[in-house]
Structure formats: structure tokens, C-alpha cells
PDB file of N, CA, C and O in Angstrom:
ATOM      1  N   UNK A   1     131.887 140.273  48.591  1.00  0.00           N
ATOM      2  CA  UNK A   1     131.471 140.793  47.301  1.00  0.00           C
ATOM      3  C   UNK A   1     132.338 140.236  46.179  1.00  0.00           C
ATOM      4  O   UNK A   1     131.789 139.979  45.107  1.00  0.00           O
ATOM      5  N   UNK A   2     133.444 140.058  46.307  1.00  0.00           N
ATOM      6  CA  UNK A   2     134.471 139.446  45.031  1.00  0.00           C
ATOM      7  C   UNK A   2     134.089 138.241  44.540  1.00  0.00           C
ATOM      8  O   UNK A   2     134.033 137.957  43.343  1.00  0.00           O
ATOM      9  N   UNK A   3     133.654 137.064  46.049  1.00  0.00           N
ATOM     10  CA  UNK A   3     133.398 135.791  45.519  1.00  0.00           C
ATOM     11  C   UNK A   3     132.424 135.815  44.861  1.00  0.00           C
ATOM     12  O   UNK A   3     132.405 134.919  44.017  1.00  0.00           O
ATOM     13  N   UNK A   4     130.945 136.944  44.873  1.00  0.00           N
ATOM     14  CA  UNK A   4     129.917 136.390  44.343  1.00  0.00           C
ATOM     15  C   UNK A   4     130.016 137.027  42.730  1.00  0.00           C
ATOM     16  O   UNK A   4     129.213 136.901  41.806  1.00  0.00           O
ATOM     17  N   UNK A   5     131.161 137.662  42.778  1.00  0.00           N
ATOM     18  CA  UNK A   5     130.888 138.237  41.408  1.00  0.00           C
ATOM     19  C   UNK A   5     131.234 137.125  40.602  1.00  0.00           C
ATOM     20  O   UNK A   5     130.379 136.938  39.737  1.00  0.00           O
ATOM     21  N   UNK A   6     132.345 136.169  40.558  1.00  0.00           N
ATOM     22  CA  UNK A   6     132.409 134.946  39.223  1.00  0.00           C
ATOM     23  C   UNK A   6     130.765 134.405  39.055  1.00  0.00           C
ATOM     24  O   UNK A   6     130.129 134.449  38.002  1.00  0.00           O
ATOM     25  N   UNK A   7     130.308 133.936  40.253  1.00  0.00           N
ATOM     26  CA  UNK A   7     129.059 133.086  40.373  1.00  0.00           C
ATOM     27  C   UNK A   7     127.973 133.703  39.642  1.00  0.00           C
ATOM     28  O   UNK A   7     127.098 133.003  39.132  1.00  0.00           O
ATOM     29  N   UNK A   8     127.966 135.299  39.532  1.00  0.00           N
ATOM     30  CA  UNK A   8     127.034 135.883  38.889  1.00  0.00           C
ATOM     31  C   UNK A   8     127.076 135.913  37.449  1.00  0.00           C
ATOM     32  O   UNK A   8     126.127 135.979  36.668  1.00  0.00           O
ATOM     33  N   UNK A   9     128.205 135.861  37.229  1.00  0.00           N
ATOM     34  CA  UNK A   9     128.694 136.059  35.886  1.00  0.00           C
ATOM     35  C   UNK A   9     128.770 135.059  35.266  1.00  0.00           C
ATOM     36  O   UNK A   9     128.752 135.018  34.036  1.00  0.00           O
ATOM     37  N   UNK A  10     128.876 134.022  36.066  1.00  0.00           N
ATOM     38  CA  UNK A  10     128.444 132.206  35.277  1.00  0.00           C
ATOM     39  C   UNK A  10     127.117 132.042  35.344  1.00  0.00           C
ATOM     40  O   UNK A  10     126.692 131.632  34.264  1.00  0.00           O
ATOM     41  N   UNK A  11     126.288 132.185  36.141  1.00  0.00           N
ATOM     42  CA  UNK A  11     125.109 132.221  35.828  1.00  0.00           C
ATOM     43  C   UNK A  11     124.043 133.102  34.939  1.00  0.00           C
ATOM     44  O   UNK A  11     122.871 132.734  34.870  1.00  0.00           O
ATOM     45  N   UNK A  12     124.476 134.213  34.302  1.00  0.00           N
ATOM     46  CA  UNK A  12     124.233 135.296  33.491  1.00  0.00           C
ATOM     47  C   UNK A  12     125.071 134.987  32.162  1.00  0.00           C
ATOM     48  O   UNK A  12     124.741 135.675  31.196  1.00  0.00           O
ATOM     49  N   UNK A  13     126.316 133.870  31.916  1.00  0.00           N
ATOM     50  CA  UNK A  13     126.459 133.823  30.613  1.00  0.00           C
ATOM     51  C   UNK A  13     125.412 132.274  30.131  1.00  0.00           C
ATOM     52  O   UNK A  13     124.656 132.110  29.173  1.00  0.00           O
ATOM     53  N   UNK A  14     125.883 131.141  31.518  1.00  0.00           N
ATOM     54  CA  UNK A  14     124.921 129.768  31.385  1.00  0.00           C
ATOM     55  C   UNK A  14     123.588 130.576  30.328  1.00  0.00           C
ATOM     56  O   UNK A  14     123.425 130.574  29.108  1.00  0.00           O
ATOM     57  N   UNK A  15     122.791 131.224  31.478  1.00  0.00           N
ATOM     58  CA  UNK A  15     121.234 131.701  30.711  1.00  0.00           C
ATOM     59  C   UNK A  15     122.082 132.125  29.568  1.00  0.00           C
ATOM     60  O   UNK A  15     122.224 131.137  28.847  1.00  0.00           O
ATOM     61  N   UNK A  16     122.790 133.284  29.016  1.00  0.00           N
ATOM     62  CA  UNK A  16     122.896 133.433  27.616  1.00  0.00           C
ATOM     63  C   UNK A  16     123.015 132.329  26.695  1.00  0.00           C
ATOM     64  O   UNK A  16     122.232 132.292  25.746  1.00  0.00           O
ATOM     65  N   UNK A  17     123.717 131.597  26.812  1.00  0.00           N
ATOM     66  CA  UNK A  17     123.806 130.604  25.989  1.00  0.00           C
ATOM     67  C   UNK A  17     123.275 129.234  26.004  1.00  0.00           C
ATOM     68  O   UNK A  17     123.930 128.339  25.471  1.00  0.00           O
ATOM     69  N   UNK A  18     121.801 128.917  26.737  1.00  0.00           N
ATOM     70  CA  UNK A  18     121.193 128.479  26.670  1.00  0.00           C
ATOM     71  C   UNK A  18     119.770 128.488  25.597  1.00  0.00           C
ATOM     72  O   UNK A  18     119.063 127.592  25.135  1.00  0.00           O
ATOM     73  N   UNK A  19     119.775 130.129  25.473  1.00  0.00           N
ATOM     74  CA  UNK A  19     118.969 130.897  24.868  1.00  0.00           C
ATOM     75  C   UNK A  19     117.793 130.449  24.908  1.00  0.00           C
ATOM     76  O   UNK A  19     117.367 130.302  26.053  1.00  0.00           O
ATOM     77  N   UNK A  20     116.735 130.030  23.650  1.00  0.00           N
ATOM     78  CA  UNK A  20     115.344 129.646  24.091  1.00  0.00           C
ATOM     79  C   UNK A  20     115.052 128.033  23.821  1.00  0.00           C
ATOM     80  O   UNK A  20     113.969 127.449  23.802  1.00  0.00           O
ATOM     81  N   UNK A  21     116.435 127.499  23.613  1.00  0.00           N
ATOM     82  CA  UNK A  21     115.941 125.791  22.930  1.00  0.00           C
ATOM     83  C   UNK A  21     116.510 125.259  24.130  1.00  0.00           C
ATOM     84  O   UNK A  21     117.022 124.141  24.086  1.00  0.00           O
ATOM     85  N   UNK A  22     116.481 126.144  25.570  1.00  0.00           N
ATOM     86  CA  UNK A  22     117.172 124.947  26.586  1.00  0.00           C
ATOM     87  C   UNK A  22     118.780 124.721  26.722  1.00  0.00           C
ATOM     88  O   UNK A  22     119.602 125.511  26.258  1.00  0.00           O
ATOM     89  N   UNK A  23     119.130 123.448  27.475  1.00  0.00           N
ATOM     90  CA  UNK A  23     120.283 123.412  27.989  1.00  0.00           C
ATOM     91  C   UNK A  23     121.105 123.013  26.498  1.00  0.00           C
ATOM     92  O   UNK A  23     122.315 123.059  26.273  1.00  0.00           O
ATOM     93  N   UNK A  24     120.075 122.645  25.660  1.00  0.00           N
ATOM     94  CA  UNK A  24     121.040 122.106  24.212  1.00  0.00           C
ATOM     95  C   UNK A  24     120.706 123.172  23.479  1.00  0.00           C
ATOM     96  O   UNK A  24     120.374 122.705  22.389  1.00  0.00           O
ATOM     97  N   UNK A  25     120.595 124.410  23.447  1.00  0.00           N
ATOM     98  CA  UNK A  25     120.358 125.868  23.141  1.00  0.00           C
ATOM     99  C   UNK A  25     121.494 126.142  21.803  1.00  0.00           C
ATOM    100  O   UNK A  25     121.289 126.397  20.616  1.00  0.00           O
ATOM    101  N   UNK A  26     122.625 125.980  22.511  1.00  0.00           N
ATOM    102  CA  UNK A  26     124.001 125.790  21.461  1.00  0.00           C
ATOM    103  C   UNK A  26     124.512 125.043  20.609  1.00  0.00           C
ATOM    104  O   UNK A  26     125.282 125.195  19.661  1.00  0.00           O
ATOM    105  N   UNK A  27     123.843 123.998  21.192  1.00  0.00           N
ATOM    106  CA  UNK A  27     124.303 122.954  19.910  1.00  0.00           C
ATOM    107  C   UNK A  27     122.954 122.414  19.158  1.00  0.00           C
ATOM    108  O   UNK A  27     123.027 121.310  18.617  1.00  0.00           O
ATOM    109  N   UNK A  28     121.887 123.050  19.109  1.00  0.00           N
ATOM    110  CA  UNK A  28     121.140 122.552  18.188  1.00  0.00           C
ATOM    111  C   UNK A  28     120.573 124.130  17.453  1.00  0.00           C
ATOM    112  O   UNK A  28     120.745 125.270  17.886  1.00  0.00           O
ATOM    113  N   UNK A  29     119.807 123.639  16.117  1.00  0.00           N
ATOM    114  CA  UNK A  29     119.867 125.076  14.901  1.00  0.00           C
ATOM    115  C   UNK A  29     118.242 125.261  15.188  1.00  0.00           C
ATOM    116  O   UNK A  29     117.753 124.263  15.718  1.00  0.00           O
ATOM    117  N   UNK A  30     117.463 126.169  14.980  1.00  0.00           N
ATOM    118  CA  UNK A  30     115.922 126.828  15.205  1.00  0.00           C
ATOM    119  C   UNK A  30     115.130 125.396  15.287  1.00  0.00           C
ATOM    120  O   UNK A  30     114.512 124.988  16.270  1.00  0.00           O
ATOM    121  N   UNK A  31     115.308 124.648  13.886  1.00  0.00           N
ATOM    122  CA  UNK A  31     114.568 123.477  13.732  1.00  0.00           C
ATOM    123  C   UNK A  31     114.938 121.997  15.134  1.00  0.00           C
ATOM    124  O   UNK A  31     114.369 120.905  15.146  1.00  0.00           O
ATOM    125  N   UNK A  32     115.822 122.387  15.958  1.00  0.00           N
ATOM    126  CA  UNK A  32     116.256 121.362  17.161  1.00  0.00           C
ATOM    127  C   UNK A  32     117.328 120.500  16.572  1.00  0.00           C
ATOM    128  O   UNK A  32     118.312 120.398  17.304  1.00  0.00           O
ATOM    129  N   UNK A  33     117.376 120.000  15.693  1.00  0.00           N
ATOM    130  CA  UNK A  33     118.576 119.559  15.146  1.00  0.00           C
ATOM    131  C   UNK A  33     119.839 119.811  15.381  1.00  0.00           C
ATOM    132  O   UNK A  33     120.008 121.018  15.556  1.00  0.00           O
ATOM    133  N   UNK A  34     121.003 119.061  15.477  1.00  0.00           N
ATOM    134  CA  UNK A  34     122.417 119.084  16.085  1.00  0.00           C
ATOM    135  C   UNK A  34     122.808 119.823  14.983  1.00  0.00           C
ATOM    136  O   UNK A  34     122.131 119.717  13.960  1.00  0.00           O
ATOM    137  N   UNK A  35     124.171 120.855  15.004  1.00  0.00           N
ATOM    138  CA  UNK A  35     124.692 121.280  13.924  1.00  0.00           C
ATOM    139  C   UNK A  35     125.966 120.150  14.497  1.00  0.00           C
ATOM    140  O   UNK A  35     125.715 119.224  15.268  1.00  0.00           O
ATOM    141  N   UNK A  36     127.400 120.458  13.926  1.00  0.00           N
ATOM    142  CA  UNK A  36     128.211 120.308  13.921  1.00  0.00           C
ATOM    143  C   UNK A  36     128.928 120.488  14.922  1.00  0.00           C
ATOM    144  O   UNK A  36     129.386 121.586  15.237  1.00  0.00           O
ATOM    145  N   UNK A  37     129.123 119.363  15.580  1.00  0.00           N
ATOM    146  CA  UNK A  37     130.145 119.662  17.410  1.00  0.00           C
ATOM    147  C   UNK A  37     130.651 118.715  17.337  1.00  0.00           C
ATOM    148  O   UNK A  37     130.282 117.616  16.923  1.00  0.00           O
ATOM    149  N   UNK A  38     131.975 119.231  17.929  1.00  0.00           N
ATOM    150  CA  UNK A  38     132.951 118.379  18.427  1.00  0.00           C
ATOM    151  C   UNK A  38     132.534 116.948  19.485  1.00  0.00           C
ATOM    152  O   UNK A  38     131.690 116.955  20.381  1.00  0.00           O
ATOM    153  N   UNK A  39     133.350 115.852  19.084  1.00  0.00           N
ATOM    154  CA  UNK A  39     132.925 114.620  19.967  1.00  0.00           C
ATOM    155  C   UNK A  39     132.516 115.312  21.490  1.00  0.00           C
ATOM    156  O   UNK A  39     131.417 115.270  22.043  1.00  0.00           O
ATOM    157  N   UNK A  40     133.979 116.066  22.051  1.00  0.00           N
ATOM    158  CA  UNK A  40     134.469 116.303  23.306  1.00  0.00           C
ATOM    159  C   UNK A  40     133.054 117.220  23.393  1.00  0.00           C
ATOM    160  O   UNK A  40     132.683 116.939  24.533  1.00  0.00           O
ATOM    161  N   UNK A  41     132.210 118.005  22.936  1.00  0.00           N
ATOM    162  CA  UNK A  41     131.325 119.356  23.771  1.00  0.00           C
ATOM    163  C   UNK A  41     129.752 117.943  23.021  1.00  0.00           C
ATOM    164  O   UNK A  41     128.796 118.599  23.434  1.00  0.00           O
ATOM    165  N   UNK A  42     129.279 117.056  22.531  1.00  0.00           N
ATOM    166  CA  UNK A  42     128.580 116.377  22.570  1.00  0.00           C
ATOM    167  C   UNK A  42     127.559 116.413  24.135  1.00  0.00           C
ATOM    168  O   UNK A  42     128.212 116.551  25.170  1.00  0.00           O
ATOM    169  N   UNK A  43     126.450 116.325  24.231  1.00  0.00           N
ATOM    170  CA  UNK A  43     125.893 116.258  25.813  1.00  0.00           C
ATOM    171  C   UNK A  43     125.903 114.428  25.614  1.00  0.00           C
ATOM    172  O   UNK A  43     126.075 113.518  24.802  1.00  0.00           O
ATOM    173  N   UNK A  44     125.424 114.897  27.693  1.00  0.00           N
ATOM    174  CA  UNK A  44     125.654 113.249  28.397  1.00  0.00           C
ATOM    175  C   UNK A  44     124.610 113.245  28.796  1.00  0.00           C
ATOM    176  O   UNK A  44     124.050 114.298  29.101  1.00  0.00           O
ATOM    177  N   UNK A  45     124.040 112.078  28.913  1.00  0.00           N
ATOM    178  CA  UNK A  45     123.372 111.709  30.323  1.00  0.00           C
ATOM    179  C   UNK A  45     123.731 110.325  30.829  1.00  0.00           C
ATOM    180  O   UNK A  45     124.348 109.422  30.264  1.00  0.00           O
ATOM    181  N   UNK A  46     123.203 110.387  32.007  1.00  0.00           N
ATOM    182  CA  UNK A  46     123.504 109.235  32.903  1.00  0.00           C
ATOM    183  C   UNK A  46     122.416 108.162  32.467  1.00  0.00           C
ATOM    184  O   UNK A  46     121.450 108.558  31.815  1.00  0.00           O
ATOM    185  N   UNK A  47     122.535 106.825  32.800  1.00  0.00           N
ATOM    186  CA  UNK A  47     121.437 105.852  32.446  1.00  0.00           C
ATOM    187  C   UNK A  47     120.674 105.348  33.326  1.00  0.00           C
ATOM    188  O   UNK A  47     121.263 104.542  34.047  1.00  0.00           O
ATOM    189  N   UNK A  48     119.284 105.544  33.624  1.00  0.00           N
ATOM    190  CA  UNK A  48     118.655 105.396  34.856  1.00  0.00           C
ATOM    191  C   UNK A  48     118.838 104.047  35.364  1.00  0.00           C
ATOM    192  O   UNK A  48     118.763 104.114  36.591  1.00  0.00           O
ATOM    193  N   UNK A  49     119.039 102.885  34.993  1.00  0.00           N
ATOM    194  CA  UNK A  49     119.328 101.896  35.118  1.00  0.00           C
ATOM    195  C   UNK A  49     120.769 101.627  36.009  1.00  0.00           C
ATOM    196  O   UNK A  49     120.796 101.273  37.188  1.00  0.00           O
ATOM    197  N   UNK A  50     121.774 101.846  35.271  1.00  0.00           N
ATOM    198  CA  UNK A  50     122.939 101.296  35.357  1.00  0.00           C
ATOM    199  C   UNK A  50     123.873 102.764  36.042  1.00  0.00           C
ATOM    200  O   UNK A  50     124.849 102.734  36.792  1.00  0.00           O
ATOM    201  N   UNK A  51     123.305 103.721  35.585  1.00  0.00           N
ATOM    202  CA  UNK A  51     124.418 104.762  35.727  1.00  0.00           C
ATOM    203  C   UNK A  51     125.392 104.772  35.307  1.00  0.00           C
ATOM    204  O   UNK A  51     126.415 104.892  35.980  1.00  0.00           O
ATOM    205  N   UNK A  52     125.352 104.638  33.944  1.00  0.00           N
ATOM    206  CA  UNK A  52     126.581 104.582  33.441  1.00  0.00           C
ATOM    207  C   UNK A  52     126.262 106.399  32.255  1.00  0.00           C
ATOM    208  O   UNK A  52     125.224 106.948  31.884  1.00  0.00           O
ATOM    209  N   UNK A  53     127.289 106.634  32.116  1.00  0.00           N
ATOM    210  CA  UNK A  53     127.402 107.944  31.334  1.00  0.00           C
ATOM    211  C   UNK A  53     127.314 107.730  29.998  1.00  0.00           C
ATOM    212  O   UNK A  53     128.145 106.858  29.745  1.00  0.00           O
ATOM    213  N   UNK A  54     126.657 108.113  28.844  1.00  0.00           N
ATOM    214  CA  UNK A  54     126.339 108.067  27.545  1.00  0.00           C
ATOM    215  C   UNK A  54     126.297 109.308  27.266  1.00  0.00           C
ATOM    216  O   UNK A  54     125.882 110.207  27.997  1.00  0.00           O
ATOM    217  N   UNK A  55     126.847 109.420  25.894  1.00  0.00           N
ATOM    218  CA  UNK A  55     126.556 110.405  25.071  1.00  0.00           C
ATOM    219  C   UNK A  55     125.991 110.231  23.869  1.00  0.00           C
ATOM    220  O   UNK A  55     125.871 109.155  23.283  1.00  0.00           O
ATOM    221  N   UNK A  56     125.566 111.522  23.415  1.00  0.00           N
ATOM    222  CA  UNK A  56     124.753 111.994  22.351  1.00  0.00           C
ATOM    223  C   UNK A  56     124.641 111.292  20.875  1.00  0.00           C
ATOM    224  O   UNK A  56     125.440 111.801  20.089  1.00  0.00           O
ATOM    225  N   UNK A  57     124.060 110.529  20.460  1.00  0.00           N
ATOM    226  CA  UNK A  57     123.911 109.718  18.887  1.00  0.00           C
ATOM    227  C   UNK A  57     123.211 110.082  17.969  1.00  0.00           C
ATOM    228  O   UNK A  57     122.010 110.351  17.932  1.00  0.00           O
ATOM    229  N   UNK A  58     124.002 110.089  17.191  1.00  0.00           N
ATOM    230  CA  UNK A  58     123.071 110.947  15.549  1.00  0.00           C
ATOM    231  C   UNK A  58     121.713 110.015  15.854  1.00  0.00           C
ATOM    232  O   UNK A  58     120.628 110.560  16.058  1.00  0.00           O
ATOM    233  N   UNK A  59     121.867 108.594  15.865  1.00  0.00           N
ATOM    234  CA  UNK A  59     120.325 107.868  15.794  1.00  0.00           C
ATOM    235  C   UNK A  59     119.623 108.487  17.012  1.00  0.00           C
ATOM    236  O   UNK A  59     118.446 108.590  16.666  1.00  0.00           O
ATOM    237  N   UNK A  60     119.699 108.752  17.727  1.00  0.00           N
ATOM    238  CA  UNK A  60     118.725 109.575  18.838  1.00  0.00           C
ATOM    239  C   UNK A  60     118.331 110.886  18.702  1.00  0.00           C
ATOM    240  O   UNK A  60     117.529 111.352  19.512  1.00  0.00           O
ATOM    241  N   UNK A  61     118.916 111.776  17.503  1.00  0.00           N
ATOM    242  CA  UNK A  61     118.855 113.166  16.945  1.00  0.00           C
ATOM    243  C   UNK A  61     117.052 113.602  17.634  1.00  0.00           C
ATOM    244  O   UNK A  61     116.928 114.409  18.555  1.00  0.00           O
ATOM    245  N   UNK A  62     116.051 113.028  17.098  1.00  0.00           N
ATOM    246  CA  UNK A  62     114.894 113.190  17.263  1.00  0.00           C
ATOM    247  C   UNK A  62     114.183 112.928  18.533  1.00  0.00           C
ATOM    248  O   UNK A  62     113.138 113.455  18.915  1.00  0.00           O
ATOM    249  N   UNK A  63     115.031 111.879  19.236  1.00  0.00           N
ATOM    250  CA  UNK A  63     114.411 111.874  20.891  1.00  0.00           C
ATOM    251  C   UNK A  63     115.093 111.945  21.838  1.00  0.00           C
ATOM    252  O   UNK A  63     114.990 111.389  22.931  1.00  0.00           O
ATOM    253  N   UNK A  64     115.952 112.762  21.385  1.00  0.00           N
ATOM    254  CA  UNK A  64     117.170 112.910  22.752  1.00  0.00           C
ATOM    255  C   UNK A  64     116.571 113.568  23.902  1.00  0.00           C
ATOM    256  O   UNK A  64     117.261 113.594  24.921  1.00  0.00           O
ATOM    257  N   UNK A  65     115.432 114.100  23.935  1.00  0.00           N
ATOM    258  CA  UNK A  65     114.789 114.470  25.013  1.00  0.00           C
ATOM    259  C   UNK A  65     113.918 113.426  25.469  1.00  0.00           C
ATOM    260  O   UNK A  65     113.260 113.785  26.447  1.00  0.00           O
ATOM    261  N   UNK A  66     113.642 111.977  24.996  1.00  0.00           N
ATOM    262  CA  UNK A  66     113.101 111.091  25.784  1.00  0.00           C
ATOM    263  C   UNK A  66     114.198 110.202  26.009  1.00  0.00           C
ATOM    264  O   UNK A  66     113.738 109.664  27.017  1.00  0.00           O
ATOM    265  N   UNK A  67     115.506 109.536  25.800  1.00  0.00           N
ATOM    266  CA  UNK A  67     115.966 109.019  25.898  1.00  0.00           C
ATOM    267  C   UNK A  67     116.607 108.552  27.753  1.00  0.00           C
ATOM    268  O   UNK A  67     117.042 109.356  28.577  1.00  0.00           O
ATOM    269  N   UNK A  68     116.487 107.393  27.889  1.00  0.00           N
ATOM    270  CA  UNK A  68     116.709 107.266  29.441  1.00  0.00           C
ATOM    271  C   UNK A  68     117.878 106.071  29.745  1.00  0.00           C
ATOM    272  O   UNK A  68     118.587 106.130  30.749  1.00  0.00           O
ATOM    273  N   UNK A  69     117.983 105.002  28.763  1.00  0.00           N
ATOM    274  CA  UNK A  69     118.692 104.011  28.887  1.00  0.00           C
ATOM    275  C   UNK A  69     119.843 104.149  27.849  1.00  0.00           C
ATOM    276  O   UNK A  69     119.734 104.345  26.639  1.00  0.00           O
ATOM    277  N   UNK A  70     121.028 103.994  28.631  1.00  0.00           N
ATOM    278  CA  UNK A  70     122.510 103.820  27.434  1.00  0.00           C
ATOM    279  C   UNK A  70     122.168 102.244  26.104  1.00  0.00           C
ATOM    280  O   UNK A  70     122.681 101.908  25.036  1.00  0.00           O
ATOM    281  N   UNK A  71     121.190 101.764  26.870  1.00  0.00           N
ATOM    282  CA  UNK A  71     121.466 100.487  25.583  1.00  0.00           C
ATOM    283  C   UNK A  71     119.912  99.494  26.039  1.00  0.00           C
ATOM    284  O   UNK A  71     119.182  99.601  27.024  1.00  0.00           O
ATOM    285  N   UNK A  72     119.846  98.560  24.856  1.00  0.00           N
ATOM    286  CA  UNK A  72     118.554  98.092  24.953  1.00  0.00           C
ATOM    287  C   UNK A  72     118.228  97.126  25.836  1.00  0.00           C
ATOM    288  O   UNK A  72     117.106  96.752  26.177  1.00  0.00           O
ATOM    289  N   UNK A  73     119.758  96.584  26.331  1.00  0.00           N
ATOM    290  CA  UNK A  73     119.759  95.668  27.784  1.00  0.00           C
ATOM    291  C   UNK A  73     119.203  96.859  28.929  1.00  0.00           C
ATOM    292  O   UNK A  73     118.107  96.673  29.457  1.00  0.00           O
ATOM    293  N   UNK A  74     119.682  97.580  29.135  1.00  0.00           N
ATOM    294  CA  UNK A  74     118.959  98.245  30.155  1.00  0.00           C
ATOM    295  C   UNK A  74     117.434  99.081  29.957  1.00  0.00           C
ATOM    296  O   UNK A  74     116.700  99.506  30.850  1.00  0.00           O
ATOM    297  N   UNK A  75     117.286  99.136  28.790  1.00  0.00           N
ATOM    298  CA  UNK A  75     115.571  99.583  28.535  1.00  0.00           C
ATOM    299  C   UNK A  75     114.602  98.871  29.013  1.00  0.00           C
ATOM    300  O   UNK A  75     113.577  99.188  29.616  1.00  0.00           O
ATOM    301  N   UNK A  76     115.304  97.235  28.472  1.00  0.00           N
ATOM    302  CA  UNK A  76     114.424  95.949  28.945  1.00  0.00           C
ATOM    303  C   UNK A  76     114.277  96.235  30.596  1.00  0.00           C
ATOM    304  O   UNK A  76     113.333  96.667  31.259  1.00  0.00           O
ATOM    305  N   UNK A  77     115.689  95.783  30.979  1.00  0.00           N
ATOM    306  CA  UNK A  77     116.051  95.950  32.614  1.00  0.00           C
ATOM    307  C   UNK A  77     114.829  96.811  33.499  1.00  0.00           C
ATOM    308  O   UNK A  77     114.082  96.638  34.462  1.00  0.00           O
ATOM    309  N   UNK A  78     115.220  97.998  32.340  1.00  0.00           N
ATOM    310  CA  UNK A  78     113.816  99.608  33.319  1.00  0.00           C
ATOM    311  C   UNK A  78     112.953  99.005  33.133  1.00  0.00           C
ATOM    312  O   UNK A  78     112.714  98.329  34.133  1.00  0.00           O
ATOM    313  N   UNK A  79     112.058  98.782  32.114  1.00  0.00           N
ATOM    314  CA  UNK A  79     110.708  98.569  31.639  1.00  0.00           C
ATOM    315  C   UNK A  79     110.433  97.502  32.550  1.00  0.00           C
ATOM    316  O   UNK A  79     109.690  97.767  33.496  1.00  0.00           O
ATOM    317  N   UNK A  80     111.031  96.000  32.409  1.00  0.00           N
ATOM    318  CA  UNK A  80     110.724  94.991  33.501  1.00  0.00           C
ATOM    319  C   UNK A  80     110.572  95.408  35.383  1.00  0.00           C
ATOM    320  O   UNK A  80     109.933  94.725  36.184  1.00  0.00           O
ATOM    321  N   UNK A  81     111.295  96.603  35.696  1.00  0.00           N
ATOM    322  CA  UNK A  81     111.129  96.913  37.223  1.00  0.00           C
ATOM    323  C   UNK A  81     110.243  98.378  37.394  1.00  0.00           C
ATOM    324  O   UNK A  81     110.236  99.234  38.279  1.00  0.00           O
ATOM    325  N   UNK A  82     109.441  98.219  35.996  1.00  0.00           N
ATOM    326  CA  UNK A  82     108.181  99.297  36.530  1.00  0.00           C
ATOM    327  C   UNK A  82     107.091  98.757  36.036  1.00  0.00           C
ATOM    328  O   UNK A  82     106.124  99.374  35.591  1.00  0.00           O
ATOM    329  N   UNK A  83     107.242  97.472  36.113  1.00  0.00           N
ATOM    330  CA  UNK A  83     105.458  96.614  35.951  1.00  0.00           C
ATOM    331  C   UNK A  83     105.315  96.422  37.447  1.00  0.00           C
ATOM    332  O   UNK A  83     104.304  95.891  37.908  1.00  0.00           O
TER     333      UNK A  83
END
């Protein structure tokens, strides 16, 4: 019973502060837009290509939910190995 209590309690604040805009819940304002965050709490993703780790760019503000490649060498790269 002790161990499962942290696990519950991380998973019951995660959902709180995810709230209703998703895993970027916190760092973006009603309209989806980034407010003001620190470099260090910025989100990542990995690059389907290369796997390399990228983070978050004001120029991607609007499609950070389609975004898949760290850079336009590897967009090409994807796009060329799904014809």
C-alpha cells in the first residue's frame, strides 16, 4: 500500500495539470498559444528520422502538433522513404 500511494498521486496531479489542452495543457493560454516558459520546461520530441531530440520553436508555435522532423534534411530524408 505505501508504494502505490506516490504512483497515485503522480498520476492524479499529471491529469491535473494537463487540464483540457493536453500534455501542453500548462504551457499553452485558452487560444493554444505558448505563454512564457523557461528554455529548461520547453517540450521535446524525438525526430522520426534520425532520433535525435528537439525542442519547441516559436516558428512552429502553430504546428507543433504536426511537427515530426528536427530539420529539413530529415523531412526530405522521411518524405523520400514513404514513396
Amino acid at each position: 500500500m505505501g508504494r502505490q500511494l506516490p504512483t497515485l498521486f503522480l498520476v492524479i496531479l499529471l491529469r491535473a495539470r494537463s487540464g483540457s489542452h493536453g500534455i501542453l495543457g500548462s504551457l499553452t493560454d485558452r487560444t493554444g498559444h505558448m505563454r512564457g516558459v523557461a528554455k529548461a520546461n520547453l517540450p521535446a520530441r524525438i525526430c522520426a528520422v534520425c532520433g535525435r531530440l528537439f525542442v519547441w520553436r516559436k516558428k512552429w508555435e502553430r504546428d507543433w502538433q504536426h511537427v515530426k522532423y528536427c530539420s529539413d534534411a530529415c523531412r526530405r530524408k522521411g518524405a523520400r522513404s514513404e514513396r
